[in-house]
N, C-alpha and C positions, 0 to 999 in steps of 0.2 A: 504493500500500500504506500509506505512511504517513498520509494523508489519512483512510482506513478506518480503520485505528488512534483515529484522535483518534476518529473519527464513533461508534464503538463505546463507547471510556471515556467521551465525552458522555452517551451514552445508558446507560450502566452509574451514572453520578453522576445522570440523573434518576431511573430506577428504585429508586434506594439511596432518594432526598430524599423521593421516593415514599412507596415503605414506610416512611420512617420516619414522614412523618405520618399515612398513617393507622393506625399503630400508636399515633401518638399520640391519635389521636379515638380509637381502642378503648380506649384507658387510662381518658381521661377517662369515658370511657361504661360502664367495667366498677366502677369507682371512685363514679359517680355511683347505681349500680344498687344498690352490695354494700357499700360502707363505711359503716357505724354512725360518725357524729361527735360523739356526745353525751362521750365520757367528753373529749373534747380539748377542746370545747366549754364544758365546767364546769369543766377545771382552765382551763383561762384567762379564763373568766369574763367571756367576752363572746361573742355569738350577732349576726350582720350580716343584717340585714334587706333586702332590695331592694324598692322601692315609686317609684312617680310622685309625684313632689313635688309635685303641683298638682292631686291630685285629691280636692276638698272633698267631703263632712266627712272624709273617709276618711283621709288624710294630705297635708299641705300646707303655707303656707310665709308668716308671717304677711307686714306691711309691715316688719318688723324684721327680718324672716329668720330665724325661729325655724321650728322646723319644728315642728306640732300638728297631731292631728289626732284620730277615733274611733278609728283602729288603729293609733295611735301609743300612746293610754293605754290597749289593752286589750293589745298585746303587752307591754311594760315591765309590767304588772300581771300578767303570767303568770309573764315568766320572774323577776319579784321573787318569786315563788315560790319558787324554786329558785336563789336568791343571783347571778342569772345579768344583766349588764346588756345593754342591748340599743343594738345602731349601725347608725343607717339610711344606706342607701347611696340616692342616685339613682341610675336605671339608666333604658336605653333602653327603655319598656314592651313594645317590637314585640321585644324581646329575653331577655325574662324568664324562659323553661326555657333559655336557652342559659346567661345569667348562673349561672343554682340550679347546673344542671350541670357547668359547669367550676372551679365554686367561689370564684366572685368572692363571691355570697352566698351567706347559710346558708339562709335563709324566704323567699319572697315573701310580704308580709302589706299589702295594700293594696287593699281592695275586689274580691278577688280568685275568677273563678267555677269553681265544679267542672263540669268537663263532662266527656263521652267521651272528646270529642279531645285534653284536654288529662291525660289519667289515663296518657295511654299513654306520657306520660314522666314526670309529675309525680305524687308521692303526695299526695294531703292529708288536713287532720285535718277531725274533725267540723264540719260546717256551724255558724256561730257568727252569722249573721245571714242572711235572704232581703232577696231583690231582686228587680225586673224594669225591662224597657226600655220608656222609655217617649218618646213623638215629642214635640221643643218645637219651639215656632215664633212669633213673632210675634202677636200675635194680628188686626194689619192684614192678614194673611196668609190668613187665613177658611180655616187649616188645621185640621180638625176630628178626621179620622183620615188612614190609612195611604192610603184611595185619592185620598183628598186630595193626595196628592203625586206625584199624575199628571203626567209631565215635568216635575215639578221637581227642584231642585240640592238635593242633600241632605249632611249630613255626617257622619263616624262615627270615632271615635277609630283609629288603628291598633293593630290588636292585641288591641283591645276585646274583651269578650263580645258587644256590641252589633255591633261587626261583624260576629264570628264567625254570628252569627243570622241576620244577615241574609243572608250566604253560603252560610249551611247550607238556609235557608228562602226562597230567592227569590221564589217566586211570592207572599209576604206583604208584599213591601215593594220588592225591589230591583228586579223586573220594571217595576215602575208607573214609578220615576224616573226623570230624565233621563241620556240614554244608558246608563241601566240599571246605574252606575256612580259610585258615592258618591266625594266629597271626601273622603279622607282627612286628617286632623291628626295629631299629634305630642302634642296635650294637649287637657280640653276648653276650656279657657280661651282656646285661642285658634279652635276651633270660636265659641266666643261670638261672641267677636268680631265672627266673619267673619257669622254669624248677624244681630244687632247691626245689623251693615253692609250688609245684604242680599243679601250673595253668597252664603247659599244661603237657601233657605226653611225647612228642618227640618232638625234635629239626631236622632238616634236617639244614646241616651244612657241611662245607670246613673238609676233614681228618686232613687237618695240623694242623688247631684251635681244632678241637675235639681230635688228640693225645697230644698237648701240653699241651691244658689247664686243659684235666682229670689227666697225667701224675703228674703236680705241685698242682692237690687236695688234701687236709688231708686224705681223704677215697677215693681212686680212684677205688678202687675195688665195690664202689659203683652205678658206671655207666656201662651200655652196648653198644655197639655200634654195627649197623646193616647194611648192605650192598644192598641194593635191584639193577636194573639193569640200573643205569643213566650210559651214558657214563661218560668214565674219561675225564677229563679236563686241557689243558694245561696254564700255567699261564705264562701269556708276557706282556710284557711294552706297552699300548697303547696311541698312539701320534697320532697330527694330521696328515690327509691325506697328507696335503704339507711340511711335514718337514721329505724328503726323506735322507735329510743329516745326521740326526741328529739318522735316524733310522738303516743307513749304519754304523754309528758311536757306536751306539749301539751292534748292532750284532757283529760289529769286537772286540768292545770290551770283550762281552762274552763269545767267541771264544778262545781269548788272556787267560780272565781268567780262563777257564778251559784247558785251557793247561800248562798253570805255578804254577797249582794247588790252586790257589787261591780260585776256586771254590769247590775244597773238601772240602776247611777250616772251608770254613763257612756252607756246608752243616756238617759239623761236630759239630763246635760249635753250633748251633741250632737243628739239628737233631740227634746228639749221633751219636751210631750206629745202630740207625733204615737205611733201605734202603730207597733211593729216588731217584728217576731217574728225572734227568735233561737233 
């Protein structure tokens, strides 16, 4: 009897521990849905950004350790709008609606794509620049396009858009590779590398990281870059569901700043005069 006893209040103290967390995931997820954070957000006057430190031009991390980047001076130009400073946090990329969500950050603003899958937890604002993926390699590598990468090792950021495409879209790219099953990384920087080093053939990767970071190589003419048929992708601020204010705030801002030119500027300083449509 007494044996039963304990077995029972055991199992009464995991049911309790239970419930109590997933009442905690329904907090955070009811909170993430339905709280407006703009008025907390302005009287404290500052707004927390979450972004991959290492993904050029977009935001990255000079030899000094400063962190610059294209979406480092077009949020700080937005929310100088609205008296508001802005603090970037690094965060896990492959973790990025989980971070929005529980409230570590306020934005993810970092090269960031809208898509389906990702709408169905994240809100975001108006598209502020296009993109698409596009294949690099080596160019001793005589990889031209996607069927070019017929059993070969291929690599793809985790968490990526570029991933995500190639999961959504198999038969375009992932069917052809080896074992039908990409290298994943942690950053592209060290996809380079491993690229670089010949442990894999091709990289599936962001154009904007793939023009910048070949453009500033010692031997840039040593890489190719390949186009197969992902759609293009547009890159916008995603927030959470309930922070409608903060999202109206946003788009008016970059409305503002492509009207007063502020948004050539920095599409200048970071893109030259390559074209980019915003």
């Amino acid at each position: 009897m007494k044996k039963r006893l304990i077995s029972l209040l055991l199992l009464s103290l995991v049911l309790v521990g239970l419930t109590t967390t997933l009442s905690g995931c329904e907090n955070v997820t009811t909170r993430a849905d339905t709280q407006d954070t703009w008025t907390k957000i302005k009287k404290h006057g500052t707004v927390v950004v979450g972004l991959d430190d290492s993904f050029v031009p977009m935001g990255f991390r000079e030899k000094s350790g400063k962190l610059v980047g294209y979406d480092i001076d077009l949020a700080r130009a937005v929310f100088k709008l609205y008296g508001v400073k802005v603090s970037f946090q690094t965060i896990d990329w492959s973790m990025n609606a989980t971070e929005l969500r529980n409230g570590t950050i306020d934005l993810i603003w970092n090269g960031y794509t809208k898509n389906p899958q990702r709408e169905k937890v994240v809100a975001f604002s108006n598209t502020y620049l296009k993109n698409k993926q596009v294949l690099v390699s080596l160019k001793k590598n005589h990889i031209n396009s996607f069927n070019d990468m017929t059993g070969k090792t291929l690599g793809a950021q985790s968490g990526s858009s570029g991933y995500e495409s190639l999961e959504n879209n198999p038969k375009l790219l992932k069917d052809k590779i080896a074992r039908k099953t990409p290298i994943q990384y942690d950053t592209f920087t060290n996809a380079f590398l491993d690229l670089n080093a010949g442990r894999i053939k091709g990289l599936l990767i962001d154009s904007v990281y793939a023009n910048y970071y070949i453009k500033h190589e010692a031997n840039s003419a040593a890489y190719t870059e390949s186009q197969g048929t992902f759609d293009s992708e547009d890159f916008a601020v995603g927030l959470r569901k309930g922070d409608t204010t903060m999202k109206a705030k946003i788009n008016a801002g970059l409305k503002t700043l492509k009207a007063n030119g502020t948004l050539a500027k920095i599409n200048k300083k970071w893109f030259g005069n390559q074209q980019v449509e915003n």
